[in-house]
N, C-alpha and C positions, 0 to 999 in steps of 0.2 A: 505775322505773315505778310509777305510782299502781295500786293493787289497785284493778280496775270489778268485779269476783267480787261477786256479789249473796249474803250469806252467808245461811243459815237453821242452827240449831240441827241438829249430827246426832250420829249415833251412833259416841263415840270409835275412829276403824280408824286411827291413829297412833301409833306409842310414844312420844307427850310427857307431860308432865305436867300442863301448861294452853297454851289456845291462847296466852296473854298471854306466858306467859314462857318460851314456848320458843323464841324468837329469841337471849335472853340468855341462857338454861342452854347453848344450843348452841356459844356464842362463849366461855362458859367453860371446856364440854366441849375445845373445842380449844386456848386457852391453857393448861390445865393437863395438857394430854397432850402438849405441843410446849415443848420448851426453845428461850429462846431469843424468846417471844412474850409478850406484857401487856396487859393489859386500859386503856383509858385511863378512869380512873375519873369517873362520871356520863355516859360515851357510849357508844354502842354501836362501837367504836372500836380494834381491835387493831394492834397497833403492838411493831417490832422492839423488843428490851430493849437492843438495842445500838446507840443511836442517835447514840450519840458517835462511831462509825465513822463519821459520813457527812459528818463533818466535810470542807467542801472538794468534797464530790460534790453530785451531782443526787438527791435525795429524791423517790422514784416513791408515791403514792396514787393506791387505784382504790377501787371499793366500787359500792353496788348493792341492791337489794333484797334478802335473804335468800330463800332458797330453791333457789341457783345451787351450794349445797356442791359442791366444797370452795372454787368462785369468791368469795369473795376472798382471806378469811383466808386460806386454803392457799397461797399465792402470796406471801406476806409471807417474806422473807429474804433473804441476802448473796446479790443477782446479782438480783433481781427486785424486789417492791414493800419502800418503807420501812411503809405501812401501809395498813389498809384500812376504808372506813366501812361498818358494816350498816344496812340500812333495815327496815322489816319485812319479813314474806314478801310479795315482790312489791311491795315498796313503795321509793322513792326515801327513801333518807337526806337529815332532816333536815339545810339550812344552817350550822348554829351547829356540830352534829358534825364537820362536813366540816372548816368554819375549825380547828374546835381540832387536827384531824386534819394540817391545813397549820403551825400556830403549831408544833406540839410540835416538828416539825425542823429548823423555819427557823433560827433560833440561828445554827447548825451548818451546813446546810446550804449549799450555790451558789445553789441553786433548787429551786423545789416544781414536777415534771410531774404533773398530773392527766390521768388513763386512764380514758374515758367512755364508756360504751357509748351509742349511739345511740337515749335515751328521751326524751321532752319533760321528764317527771320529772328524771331524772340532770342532763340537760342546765341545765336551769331550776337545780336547786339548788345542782349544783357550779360554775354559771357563777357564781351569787349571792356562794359562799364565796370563789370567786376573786378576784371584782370588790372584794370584802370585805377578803382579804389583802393586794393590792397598797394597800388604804388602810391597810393598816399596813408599810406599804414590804416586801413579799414581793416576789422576781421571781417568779412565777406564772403557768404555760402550761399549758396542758389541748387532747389530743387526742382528736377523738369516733372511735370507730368503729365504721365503720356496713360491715360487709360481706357481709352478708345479702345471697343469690341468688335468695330465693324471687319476686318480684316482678317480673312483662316491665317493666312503667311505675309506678315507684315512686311515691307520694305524693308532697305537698310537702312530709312529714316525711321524707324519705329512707331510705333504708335502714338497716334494725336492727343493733345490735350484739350481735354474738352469740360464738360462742366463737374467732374468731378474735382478740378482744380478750386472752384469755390469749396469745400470741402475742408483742402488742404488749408485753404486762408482759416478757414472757424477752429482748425486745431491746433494748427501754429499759433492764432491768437490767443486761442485759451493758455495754451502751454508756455507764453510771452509774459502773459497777466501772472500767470506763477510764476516767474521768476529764476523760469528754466533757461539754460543756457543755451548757446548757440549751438553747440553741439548735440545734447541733447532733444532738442528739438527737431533738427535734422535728423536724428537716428530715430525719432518717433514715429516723424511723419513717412518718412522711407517705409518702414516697414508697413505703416495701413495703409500708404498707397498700393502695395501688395493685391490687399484686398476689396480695391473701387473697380467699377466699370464701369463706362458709358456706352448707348445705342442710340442713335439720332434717325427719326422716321422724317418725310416731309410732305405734302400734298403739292407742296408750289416753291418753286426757286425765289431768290433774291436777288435784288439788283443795290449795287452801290450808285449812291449819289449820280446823275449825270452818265450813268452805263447802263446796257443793255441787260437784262436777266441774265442772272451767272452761267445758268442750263435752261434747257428745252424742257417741260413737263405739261406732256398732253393732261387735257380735265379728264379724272378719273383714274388718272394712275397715283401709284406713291414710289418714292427713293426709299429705301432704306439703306444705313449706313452711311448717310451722306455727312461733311463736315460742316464749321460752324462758317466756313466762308465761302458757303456757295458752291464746295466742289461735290461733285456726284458723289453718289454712292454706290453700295457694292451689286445692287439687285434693283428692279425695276418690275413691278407687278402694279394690279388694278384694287383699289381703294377696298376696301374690305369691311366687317365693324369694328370698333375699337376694341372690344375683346379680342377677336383673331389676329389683330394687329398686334393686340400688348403681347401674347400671348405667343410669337412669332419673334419677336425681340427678346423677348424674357428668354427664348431656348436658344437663340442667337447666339448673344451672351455667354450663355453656359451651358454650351456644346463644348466638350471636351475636346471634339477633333482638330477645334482650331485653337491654334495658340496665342491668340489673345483672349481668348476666354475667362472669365473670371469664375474659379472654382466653388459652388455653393451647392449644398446637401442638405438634406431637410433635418429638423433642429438649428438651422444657423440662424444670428441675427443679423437683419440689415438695418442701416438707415436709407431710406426712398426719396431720391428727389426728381418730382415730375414736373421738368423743365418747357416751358414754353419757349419755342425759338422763334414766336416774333408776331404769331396775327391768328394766333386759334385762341375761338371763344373762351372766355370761363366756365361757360356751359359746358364747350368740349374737356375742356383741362381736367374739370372735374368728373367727368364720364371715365378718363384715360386714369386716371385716379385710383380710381374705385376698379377697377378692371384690374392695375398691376396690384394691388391690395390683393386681390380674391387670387390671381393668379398666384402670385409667392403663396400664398396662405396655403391653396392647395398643394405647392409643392411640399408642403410641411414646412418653408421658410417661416421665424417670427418676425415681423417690421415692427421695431421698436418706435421710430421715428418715422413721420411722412411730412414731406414741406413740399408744396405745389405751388406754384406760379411763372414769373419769368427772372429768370436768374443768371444765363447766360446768354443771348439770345442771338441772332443771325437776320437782324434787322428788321424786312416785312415779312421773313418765311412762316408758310402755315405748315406748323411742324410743333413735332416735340422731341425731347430726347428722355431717355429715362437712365438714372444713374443709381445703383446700388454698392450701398457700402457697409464691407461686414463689419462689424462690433460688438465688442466687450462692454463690459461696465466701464472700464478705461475711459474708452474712446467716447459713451453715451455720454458720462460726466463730460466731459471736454466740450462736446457738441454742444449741451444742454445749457455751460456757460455764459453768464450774462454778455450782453455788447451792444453799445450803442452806434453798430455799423446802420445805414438807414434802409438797407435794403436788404436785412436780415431778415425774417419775418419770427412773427412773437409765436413759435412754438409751444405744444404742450408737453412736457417728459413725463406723460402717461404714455407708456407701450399701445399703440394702435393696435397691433393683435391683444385680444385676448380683452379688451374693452367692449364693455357691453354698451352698442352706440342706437340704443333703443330705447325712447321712455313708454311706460305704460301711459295711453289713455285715456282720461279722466270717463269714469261709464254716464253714459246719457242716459238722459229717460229717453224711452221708447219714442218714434216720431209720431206725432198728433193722426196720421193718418193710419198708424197701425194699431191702433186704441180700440177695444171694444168699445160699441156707441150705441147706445139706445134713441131711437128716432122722440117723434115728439111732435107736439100740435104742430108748430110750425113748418115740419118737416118737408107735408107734400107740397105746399108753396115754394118751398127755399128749392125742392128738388126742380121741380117743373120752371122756375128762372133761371137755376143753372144750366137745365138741359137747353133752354132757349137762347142761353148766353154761346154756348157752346157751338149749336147745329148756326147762329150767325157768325161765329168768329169761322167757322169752315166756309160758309157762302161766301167771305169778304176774300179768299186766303190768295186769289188771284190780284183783285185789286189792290189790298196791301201789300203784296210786292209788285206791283208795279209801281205805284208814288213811292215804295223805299227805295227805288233800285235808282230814284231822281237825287237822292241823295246819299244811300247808303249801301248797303252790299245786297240789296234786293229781297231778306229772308224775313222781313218783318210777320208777313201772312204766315209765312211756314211755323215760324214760334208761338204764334197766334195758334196757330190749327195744331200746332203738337200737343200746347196744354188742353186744346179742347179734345183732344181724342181721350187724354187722361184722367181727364179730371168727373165724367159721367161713369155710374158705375159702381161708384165707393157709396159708402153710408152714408146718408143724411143725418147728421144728427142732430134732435130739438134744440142744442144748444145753439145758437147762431156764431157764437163768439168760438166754440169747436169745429163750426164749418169751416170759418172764417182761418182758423190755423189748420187746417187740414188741407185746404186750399193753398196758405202760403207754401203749405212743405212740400205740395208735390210739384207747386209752380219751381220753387227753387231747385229742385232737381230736375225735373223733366222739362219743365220752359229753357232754361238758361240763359245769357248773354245778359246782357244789361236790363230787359226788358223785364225775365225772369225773375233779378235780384228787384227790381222796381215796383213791380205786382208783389213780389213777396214780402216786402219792406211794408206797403201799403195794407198786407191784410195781415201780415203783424200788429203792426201796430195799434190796425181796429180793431182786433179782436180784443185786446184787454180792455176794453172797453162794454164786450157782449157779453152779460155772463148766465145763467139760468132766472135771473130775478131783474136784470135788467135786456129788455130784448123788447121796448119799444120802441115809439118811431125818435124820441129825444133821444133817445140810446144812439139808435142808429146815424143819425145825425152828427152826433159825437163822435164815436168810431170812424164814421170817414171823412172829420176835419181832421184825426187823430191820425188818421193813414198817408192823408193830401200832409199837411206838416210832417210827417218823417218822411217822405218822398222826396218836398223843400229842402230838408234838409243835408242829408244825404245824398240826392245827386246834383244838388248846387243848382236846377232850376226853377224859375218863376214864370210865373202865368206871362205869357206875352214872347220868352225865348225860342218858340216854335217848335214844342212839345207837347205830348199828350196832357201837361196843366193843364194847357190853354183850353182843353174840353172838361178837364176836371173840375179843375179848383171853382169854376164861375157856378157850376154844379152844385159842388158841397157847398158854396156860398151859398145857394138859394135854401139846399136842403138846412140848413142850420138855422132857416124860420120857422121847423118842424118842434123845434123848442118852447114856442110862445103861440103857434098857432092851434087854435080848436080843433077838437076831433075832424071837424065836420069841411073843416077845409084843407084838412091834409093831404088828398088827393089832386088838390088844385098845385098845391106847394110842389109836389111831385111831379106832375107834369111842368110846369114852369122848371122845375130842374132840369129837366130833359129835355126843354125846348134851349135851353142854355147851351151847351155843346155842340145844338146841330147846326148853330151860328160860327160858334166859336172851332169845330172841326176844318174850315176853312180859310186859316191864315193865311193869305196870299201877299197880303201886305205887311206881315209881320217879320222881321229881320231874327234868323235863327242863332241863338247867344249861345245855348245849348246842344249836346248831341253831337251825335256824326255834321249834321248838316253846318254845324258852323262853323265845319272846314272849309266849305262850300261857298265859292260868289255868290255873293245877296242874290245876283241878278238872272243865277242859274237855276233859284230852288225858285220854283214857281206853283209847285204841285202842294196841295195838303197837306199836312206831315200827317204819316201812317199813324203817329200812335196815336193822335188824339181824335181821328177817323173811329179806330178802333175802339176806345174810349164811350165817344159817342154811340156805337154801335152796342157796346154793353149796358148802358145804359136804356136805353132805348128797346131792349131785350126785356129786361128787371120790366120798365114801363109798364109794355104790353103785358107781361105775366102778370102780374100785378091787377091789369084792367080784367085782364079774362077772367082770373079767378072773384074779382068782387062783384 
């Protein structure tokens, strides 16, 4: 199609190098990252390196204006096209290109099929190069396709070609690879062209290289039926969900009142391809996916076949189009044929309906907190330090975010104060090493964010360490060098990164003289641990390696870091509990 884009001078938002030669850097870009593809030199013109293979077969060319990446060149290989001509962006390939695009396989070749998409431009110039080749005695056949659903009463240019055209390249290719003739191939793909349709949604217009956006699209509305080069479409309404969306195209399509419609009645098969035209997420693609799936399904349609990604595209548009095409076992064979084109993708020829896309579960044990527990000596101690850990991590919940909020998104106290609302309440049980994972499983669900996995990591770990026979103070000692090392681990920091370590580790450091020291001075080892922290809670001079904050200027974090404040302050809780009861 001829480029009508009225251009003005703007301001570079594309990553090319110049508007002029970024049609040819881009055709190089892919020949030299695809083995296997070549450049035909003096055209814009890519073409298999193994063309002495088609010796005897049907020689497929398609092409087209650029801007449809990875349409065409990506289609070029064993089982799809022999080659492909580019035009500019949005522009019909030059005649003379086309020919030589036809000459280079004929030699060798049965025949040349030309694959056209439905443009006056295409039409006019590969019909020229046709008329051209048979005067140098080519057999030479060219089919248009036009199967474009957006229109009730087509024009007398007929209906657009759009990405059901890739389609036709996968079953000419197959039908090539056999050894079918030129004729035959032609009367193939005629007929299931019959049965294709496309519908193009879009959130946002497109602009060529060096021009203005093709159309106007206010945020919040959407085009439907718009084509692949920027021209409007047939309606204009406001953004909806993707359900209502797919679901509004799906009966587009096949509304019988209008006569492009593509006739489909439930028992039919289709094959589904949900085309990206140019800048919606994976996220999205795969949302718009799963939505046309459920929709045909309901319709009683089966979708034998689903291929999603970008396939024809329309440059930066944030759009999709969806194309459905009915089949037989015929046509699934053909589809389903190997090809080493680079921008096919590796399908599966399991039937999408009717596939059970669910695994069963592997069954857990029951979580450590919903365990019957039997309490135990220990019990009113462990209780009366947790409740004291708790009613202080609420007292701090202000404080702590305000130093997070010097660094991070302010919520540190809130995830502090959520686990402590939780976590009083449940059983104690005598076993310390079942507190200890009863703690970890409700932190991990009801704490959250990193903080959550951090605590829960940490009293994981100690607790294999607690078990009914071991639950002294060398126990304990172990257990939270056992918790400080998988925390190391795991989130990659160390004492001094300007993290709650830095009140930790210097901690567990002291408590692990609990191992060698007497009864009699265990208390003292204790508090020396918990005088460790409330030094170390205030790194002002330590440079943050770790965390949110070392995204942050050295020179901007000046405050505390929350977690190892907080740290200290649970510590410092246990302490006192501790001192009261002995």
């Amino acid at each position: 199609m001829n480029s009508v884009v009225c251009c003005v001078v703007q301001p570079q938002r594309k990553l090319i190098n110049s508007v002029d030669s970024c049609v040819d850097e881009a055709l190089w870009g892919l020949v030299r990252a695809t083995g296997g593809l070549s450049l035909l030199r003096g055209h814009r013109v890519v073409v298999r390196s193994d063309l002495q293979s088609l010796k005897g077969k049907v020689a497929l060319l398609s092409g087209g204006g650029s801007g449809h990446e990875p349409a065409h060149g990506g289609y070029i290989g064993a089982g799809m096209l022999s080659a492909a001509v580019a035009g500019g962006v949005f522009a019909s390939p030059p005649p003379t290109s086309i020919l030589a695009a036809i000459l280079i396989p004929s030699t060798g070749a049965s025949g040349i099929l030309l694959i056209v998409k439905n443009y006056t431009g295409d039409r006019l110039n590969f019909g020229l190069a046709a008329e051209q080749a048979r005067n140098h005695g080519v057999a030479v056949d060219m089919v248009i396709v036009a199967e474009d659903c957006a229109f009730d009463r087509p024009s007398k240019a007929g209906r657009r070609g759009l990405c059901g055209t890739v389609f036709i390249h996968k079953l000419a290719g197959a039908l090539a690879e056999e050894g079918c003739s030129l004729d035959q191939i032609v009367s193939k793909v005629t007929e299931v062209l019959k049965g294709i349709g496309t519908l193009g949604v879009s959130l946002s217009p497109c602009s060529v290289p060096g021009c203005l956006p093709s159309f106007e699209l206010p945020p919040g509305d959407m085009e439907l039926g718009l084509g692949i080069h920027g021209e409007p479409g047939i309606r204009r309404s406001k953004v909806s969900s993707a359900d209502e969306v797919v679901r509004t195209m799906i009966e587009h399509m096949t509304n019988p009142n209008s006569q492009s419609h593509l006739p489909l009645q439930s028992g039919d098969t289709v094959v589904l391809c949900v085309n990206n035209l140019g800048a919606l997420s994976c996220l999205e693609m795969s949302v718009v996916t799963r939505a046309a799936i459920s929709c045909l399904e309901a319709r009683g349609v089966v979708v034998a076949r689903t291929m999603t990604g970008s396939f024809m595209t329309s440059l930066e548009m944030a759009g999709v189009s969806l194309t459905l095409m009915k089949a037989d076992q015929e046509v699934l064979t053909l589809f389903d044929a190997r090809t080493s084109a680079p921008a096919w993708p590796n399908l599966s020829s399991v039937s999408v309906s009717g596939r059970s896309c669910v695994t069963e579960a592997p069954v857990m044990s029951s979580k450590p907190q919903d365990d019957t527990q039997n309490e135990g000596p220990l019990s009113p101690v462990m209780r009366k330090a947790l409740e004291k850990i708790c009613s202080t991590l609420l007292e701090k919940q202000e404080e702590l975010n305000s130093l997070d909020r010097a660094a991070g998104d302010g919520d540190c106290g809130n995830t502090h104060a959520q686990a402590a609302r939780v976590a009083p309440g449940h059983v104690v049980p005598g076993c310390p090493g079942r507190l200890l994972s009863i703690l970890a499983g409700l932190l991990e669900e009801k704490m959250g964010g990193s903080s959550g996995a951090l605590y829960s990591l940490f009293l994981t770990a100690a607790a294999g360490h607690m078990t009914e026979g071991r639950s002294n103070t060398a126990a304990w000692a172990t257990a939270m060098h056992a918790g400080t090392q998988a925390m190391r681990r795991y989130g990659g920091a160390d004492p001094g990164d300007r993290t709650m370590l830095d009140a930790l580790c210097p901690a567990v450091d002291e408590l692990m003289k609990l191992k060698t020291a007497p009864p009699a001075e265990h208390m003292a080892v204790l508090q020396a641990a918990v005088q460790q922290p409330q030094g170390r809670s205030r790194p002002r001079d330590l440079t943050a390696r770790a965390g949110r904050a070392s995204y942050i200027a050295a020179d901007r974090v000046t405050l505390p870091d929350p977690g190892a404040v907080a740290v200290a302050a649970i510590l410092t809780a246990v302490m006192e509990t501790l001192q009261t009861g002995s």
